[in-house]
Structure formats: C-alpha cells, structure tokens
Backbone as ProteinMPNN parsed JSONL, in Angstrom:
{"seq_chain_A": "XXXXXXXXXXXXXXXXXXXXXXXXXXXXXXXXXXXXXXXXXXXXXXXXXXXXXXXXXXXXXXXXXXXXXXXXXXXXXXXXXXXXXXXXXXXXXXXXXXXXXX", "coords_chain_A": {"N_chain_A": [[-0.123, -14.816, 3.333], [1.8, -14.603, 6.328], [2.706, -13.648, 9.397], [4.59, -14.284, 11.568], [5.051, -13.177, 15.237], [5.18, -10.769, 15.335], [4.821, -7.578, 16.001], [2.058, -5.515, 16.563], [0.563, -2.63, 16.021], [-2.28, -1.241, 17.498], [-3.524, 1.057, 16.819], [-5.39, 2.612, 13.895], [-4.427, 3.568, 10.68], [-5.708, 6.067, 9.03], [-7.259, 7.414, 6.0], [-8.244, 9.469, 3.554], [-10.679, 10.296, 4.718], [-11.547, 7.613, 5.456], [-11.734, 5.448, 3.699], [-9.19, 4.573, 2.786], [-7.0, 2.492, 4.557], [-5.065, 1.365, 7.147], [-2.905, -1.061, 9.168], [-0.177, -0.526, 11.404], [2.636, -2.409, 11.508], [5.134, -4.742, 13.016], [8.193, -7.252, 12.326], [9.428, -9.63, 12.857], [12.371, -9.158, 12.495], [12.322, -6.584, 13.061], [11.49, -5.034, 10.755], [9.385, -2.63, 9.139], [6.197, -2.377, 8.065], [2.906, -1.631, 6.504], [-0.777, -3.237, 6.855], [-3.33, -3.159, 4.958], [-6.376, -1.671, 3.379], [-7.922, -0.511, 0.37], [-10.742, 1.513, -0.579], [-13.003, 1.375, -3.155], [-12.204, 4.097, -5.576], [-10.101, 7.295, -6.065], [-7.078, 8.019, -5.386], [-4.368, 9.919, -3.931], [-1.073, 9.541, -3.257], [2.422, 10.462, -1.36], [5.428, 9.66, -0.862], [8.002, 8.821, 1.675], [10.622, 7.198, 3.063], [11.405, 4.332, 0.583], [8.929, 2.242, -0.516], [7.649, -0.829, -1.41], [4.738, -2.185, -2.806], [2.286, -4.694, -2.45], [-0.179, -6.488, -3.667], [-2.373, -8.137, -2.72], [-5.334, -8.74, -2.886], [-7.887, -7.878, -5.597], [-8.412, -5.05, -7.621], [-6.178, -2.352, -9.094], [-5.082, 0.812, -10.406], [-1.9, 2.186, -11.204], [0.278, 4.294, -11.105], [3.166, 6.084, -11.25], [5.244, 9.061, -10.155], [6.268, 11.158, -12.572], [5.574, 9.591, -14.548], [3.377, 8.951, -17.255], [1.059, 7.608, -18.171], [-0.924, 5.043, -16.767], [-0.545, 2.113, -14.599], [-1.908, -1.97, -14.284], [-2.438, -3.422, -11.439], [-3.154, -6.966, -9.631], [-3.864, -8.739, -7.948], [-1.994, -10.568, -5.991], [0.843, -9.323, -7.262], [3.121, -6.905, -7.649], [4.89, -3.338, -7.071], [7.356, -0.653, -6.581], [7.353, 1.993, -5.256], [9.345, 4.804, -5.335], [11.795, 6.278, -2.609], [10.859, 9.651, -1.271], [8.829, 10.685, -2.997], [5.748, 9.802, -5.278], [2.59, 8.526, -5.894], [-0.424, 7.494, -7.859], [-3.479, 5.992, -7.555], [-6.062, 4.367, -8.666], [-8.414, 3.025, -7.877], [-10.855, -0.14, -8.561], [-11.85, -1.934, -7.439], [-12.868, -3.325, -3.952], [-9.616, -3.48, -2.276], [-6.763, -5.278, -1.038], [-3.676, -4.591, 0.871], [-0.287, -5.036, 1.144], [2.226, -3.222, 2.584], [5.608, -2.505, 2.506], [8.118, -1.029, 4.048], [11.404, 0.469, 3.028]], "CA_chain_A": [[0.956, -14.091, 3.982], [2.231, -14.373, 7.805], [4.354, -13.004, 9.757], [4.762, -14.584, 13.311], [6.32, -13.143, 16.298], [5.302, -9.626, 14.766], [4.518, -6.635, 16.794], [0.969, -4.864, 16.035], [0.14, -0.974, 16.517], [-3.543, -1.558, 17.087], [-4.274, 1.955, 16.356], [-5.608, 2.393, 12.643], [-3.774, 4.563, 10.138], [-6.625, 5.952, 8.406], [-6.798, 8.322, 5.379], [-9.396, 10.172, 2.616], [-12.212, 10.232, 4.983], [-11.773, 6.281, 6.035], [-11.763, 5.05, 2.568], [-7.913, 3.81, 2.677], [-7.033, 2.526, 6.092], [-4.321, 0.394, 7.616], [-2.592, -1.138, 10.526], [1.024, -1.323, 11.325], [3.027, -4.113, 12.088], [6.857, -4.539, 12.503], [8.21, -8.126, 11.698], [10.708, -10.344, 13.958], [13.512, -8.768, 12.467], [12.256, -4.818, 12.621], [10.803, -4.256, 9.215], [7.9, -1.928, 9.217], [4.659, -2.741, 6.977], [1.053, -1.869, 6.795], [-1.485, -4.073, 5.361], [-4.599, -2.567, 4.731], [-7.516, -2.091, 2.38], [-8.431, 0.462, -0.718], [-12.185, 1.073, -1.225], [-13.095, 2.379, -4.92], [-11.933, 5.581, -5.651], [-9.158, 7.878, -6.492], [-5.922, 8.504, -4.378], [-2.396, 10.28, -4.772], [0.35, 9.103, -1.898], [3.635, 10.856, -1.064], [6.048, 8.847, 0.077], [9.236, 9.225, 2.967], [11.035, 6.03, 2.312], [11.029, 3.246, -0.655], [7.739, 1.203, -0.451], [7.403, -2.382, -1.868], [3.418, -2.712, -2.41], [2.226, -6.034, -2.936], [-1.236, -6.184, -4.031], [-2.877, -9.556, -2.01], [-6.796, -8.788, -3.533], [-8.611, -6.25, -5.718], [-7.622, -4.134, -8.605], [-5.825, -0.967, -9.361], [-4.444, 0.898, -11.607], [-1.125, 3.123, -10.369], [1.012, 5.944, -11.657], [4.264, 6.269, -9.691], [5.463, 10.542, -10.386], [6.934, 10.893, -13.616], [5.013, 8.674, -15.376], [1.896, 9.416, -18.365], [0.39, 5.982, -18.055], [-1.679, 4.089, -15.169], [-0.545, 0.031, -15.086], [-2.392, -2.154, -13.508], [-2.071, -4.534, -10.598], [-3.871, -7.303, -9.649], [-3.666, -9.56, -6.722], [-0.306, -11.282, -6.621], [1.313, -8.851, -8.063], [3.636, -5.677, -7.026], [5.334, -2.468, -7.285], [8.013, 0.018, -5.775], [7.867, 3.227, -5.469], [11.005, 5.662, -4.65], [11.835, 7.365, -1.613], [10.246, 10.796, -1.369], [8.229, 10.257, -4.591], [4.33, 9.567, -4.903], [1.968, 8.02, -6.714], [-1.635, 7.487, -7.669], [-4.239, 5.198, -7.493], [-7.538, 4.285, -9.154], [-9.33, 1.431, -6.889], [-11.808, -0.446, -9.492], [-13.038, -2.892, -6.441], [-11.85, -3.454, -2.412], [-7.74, -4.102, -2.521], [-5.889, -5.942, 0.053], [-2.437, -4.645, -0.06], [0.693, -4.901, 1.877], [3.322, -1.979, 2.104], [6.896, -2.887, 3.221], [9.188, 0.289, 3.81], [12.388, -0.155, 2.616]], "C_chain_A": [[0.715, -14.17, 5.487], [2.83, -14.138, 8.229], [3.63, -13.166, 11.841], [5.756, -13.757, 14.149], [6.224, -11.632, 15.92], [4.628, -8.65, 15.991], [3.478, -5.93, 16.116], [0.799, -3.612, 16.217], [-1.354, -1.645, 16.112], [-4.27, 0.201, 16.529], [-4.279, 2.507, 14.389], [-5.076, 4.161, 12.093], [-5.127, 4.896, 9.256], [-6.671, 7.305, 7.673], [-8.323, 8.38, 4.326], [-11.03, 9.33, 3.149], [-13.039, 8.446, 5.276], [-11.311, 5.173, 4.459], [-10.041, 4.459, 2.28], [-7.51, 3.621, 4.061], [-5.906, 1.372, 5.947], [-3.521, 0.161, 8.703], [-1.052, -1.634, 10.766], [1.711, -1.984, 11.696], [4.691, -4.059, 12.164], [7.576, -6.202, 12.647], [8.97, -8.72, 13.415], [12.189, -9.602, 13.75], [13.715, -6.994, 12.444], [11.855, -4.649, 11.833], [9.516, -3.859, 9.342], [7.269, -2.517, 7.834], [3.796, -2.42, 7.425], [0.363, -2.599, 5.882], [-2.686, -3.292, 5.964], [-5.341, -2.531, 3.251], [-7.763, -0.113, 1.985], [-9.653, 0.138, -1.214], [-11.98, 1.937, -2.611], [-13.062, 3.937, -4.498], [-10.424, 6.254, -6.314], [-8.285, 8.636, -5.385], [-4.825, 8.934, -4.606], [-1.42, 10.708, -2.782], [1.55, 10.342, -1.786], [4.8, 9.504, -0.236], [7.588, 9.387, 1.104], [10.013, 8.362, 2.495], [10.616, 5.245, 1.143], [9.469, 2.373, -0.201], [7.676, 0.013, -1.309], [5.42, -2.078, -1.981], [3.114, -3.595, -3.037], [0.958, -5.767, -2.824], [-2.086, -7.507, -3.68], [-4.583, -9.749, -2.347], [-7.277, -7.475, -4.02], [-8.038, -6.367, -6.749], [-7.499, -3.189, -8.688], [-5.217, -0.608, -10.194], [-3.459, 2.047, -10.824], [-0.032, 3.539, -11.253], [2.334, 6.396, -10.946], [4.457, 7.988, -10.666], [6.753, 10.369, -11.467], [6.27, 10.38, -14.507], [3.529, 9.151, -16.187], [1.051, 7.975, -17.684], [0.238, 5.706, -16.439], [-1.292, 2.238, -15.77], [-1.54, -0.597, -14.087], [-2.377, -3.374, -12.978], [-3.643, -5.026, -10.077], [-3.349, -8.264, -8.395], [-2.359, -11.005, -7.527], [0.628, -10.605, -7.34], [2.365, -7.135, -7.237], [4.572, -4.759, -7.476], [6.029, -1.724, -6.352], [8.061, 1.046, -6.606], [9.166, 3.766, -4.35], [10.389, 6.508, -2.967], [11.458, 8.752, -2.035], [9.792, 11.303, -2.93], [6.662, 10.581, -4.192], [3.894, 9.172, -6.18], [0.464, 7.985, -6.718], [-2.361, 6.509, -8.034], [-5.669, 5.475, -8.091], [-7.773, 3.026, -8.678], [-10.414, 1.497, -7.615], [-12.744, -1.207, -7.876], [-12.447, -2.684, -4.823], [-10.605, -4.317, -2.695], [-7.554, -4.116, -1.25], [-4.702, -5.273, -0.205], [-1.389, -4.641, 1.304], [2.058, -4.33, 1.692], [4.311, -2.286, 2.706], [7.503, -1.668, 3.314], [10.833, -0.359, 3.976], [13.542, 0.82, 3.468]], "O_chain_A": [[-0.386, -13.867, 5.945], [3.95, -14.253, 7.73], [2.896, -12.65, 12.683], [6.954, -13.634, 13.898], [7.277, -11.049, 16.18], [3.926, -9.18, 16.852], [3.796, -5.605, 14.972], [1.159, -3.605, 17.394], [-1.671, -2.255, 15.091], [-5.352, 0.347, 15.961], [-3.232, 2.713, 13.775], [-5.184, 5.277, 12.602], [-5.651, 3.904, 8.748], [-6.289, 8.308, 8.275], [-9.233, 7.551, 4.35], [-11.866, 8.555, 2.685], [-14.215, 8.086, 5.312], [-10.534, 4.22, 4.523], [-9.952, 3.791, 1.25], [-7.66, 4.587, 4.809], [-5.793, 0.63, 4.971], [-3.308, 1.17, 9.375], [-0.659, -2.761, 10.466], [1.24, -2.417, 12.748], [5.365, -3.37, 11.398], [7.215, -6.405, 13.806], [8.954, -8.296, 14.571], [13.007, -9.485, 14.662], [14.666, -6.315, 12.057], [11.545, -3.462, 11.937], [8.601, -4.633, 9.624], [7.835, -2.975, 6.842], [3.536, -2.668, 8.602], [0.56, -2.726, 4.673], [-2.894, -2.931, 7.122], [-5.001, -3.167, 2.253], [-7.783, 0.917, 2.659], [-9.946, -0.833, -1.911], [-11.161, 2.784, -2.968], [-13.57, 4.637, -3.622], [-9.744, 5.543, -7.055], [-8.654, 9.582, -4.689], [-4.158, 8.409, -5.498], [-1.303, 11.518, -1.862], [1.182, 11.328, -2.424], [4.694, 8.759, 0.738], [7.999, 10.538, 0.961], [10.288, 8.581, 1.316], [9.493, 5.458, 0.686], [9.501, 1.968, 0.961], [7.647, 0.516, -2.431], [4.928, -1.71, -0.914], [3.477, -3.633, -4.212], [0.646, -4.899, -2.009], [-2.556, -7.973, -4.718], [-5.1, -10.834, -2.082], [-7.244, -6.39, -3.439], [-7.312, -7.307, -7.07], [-8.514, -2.536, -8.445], [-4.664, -1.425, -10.93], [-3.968, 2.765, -9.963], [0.381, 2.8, -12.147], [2.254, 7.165, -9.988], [3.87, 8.105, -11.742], [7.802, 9.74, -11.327], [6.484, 10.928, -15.589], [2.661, 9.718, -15.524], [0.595, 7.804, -16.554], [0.878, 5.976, -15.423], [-1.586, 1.539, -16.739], [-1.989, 0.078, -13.161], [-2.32, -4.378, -13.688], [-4.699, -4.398, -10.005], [-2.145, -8.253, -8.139], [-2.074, -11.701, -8.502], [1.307, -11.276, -8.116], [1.921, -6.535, -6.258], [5.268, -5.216, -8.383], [5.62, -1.865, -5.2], [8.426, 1.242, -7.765], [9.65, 3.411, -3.275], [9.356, 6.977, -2.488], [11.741, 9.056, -3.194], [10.336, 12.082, -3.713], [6.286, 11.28, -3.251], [4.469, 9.334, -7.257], [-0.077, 8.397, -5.693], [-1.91, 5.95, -9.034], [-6.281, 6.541, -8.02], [-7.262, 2.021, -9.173], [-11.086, 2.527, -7.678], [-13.884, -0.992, -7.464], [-11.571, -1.843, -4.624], [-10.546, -5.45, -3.17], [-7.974, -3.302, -0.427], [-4.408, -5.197, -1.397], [-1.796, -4.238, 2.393], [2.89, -4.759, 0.892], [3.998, -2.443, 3.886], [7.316, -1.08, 2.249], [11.288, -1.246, 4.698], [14.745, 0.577, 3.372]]}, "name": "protein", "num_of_chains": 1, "seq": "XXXXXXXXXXXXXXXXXXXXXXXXXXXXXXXXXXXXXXXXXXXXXXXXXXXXXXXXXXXXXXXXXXXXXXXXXXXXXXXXXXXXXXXXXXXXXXXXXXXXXX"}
C-alpha cells in the first residue's frame, strides 16, 4: 500500500498505555486514514464515523457491537464497522492495519 502526494500528521495517535498507536494521513483527494500497529492484547473501540479496516499483517480476532462471536482477520483481509458503533479486538501477534473513515 501507497499513497503519494499524501499529507502526514507527524504527531502519534496513541492509545491503552502505547500498546495501539497510529499516525494520520489524508490522501490526494482528502480521505482521512491511520495506519498503525496492534501489540497483543485486548481492546474495545468506539467509533464517530464508518471505518473500513484493512488488516496489512498480524492476527485478530474482532467483534463489531451486537455481535456473540469474535471472526478473525488476517493480513489481506478487512472489515467495516458502523458509524457511532464499536468493536473489540483480541491481538494474537503485532497487526499492521489501515483505517479509512468513511
């Protein structure tokens, strides 16, 4: 994945004590994203807008609200959750992932 011509925020979004972190970016045409990295552990999101997450290395297992069951993603692979929703995470190893807001 690249994205030329993109605008960086160098300052790091960083969350549960460092352990999920990422940096955001906004494209050529405006579209916000962060890509960042999930160390092992257990996390539960909220979200504002729709999210796209694309899962670029690692494994997890995730829960969007509503849902009994954890599925699980694997590099190359992705999921959307809803606007003002949330979801949760179980990080087995270090995940790459890249979040689009929709």
């Amino acid at each position: 994945m690249e994205f030329k011509n993109a605008r960086v925020i160098a300052k790091a979004n960083i969350y549960f004590d460092g352990k999920v972190t990422s940096r955001t970016i906004y494209t050529e045409d405006g579209v916000r994203k962060t890509l960042g990295i999930f160390l092992p552990g257990e996390y539960s999101f909220n979200t504002d807008a729709e999210e796209l997450m694309e899962i670029l290395g690692g494994k997890v297992d995730i829960r969007l609200a509503g849902q009994e069951d954890f599925t699980l993603y694997t590099e190359g692979t992705d999921f959307t959750v809803p606007a003002n929703s949330s979801f949760d995470l179980k990080v087995y190893e270090v995940t790459d992932y890249c979040c689009t807001y929709k």
